[in-house]
C-alpha positions in Angstrom: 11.5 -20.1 -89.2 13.3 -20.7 -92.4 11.7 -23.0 -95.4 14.7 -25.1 -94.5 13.6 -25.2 -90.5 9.9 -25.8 -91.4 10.9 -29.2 -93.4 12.9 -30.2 -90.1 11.3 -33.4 -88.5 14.5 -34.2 -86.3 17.7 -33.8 -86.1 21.1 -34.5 -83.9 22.8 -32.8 -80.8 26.4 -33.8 -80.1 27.0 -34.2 -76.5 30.2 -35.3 -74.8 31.0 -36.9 -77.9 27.7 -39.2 -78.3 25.3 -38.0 -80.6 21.7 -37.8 -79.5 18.4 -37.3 -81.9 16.1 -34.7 -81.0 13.0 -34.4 -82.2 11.4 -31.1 -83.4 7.7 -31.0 -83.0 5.2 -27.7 -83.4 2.1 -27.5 -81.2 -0.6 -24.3 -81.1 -0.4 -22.6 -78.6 -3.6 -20.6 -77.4 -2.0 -17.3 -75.6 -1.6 -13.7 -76.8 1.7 -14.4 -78.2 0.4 -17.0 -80.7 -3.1 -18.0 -82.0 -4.5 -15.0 -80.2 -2.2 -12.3 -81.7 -2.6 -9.8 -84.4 -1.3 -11.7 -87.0 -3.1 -15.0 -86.1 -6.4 -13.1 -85.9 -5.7 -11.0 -89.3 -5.5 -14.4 -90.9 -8.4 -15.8 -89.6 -10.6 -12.7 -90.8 -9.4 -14.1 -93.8 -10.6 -17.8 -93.7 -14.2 -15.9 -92.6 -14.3 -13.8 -95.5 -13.6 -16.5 -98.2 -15.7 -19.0 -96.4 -18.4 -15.9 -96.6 -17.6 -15.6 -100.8 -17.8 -19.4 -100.7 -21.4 -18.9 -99.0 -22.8 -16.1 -101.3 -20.8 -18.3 -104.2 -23.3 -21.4 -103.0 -26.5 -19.1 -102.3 -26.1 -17.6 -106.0 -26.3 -21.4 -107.6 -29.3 -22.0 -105.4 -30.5 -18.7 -106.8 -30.1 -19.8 -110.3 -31.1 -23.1 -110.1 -34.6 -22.5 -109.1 -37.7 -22.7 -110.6 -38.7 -18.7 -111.1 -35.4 -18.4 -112.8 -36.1 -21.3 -115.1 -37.0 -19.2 -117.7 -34.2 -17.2 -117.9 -31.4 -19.8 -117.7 -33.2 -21.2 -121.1 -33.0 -17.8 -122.8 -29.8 -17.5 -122.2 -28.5 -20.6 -123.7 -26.5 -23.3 -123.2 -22.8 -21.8 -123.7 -23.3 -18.9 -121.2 -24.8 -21.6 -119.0 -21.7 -23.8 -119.3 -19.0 -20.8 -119.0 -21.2 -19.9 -115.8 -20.5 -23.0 -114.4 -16.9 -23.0 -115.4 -16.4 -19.9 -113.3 -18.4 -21.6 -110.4 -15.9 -24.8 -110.4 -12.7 -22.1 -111.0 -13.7 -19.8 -107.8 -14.2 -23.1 -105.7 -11.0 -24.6 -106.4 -8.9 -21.6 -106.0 -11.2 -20.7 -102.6 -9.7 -23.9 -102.0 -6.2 -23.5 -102.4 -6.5 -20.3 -100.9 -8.1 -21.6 -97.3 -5.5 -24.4 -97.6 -2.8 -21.8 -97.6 -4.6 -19.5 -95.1 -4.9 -22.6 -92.5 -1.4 -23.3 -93.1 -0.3 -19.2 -92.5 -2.5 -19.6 -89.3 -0.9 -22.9 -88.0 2.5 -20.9 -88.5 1.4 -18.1 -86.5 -0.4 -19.6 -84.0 2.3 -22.4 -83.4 5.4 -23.0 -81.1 8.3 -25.2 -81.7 9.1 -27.9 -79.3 12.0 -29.5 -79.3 13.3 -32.6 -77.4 15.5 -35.4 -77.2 14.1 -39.0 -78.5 
């Protein structure tokens, strides 16, 4: 569908001159066609593969923040250790953005349009 047709929440059908509201409505539909096709499934090897970076992201700060490696998180000071963190906050909020966008590609994909009158 268009930009236009996604933004659609109802509209009207004129029917022996009365005018009728239908409403537009999308639902996921679990068949090949839909979540289960190619394109459905190449997105969600993409949610598992930034949830993943997300994962090694997390076990890394664990990593970091224990006790062996106390040592050398003081000899590296405290600017590295503050741009360090900057890049950890930056790669969660875009992994953020990006799963938000790759639930909402999946949704599309995985979706049919219903449409009925109210």
């Amino acid at each position: 569908p268009t930009p236009a047709g996604r933004r659609l929440v109802s509209a009207y059908r004129l029917a022996g001159g009365h005018a009728y509201q239908i409403s537009v409505r999308r639902r996921i539909a679990f068949d090949r066609r839909h979540a289960l096709s190619g394109r459905a499934c190449a997105v969600c090897v993409e949610i598992g593969v930034i949830v993943f970076c997300l994962l090694v992201v997390g076990l890394m700060v664990l990593l970091v923040e224990s006790e062996p490696m106390r040592k050398e998180r003081e000899s590296a000071g405290v600017a590295l250790t503050g741009f360090v963190a900057i890049l950890i906050v930056a790669t969660c909020a875009l992994a953020a953005i990006a799963l938000r966008r790759m639930v909402r590609r999946w949704r599309a994909a995985s979706s049919t349009i219903f449409t009925s009158e109210v």
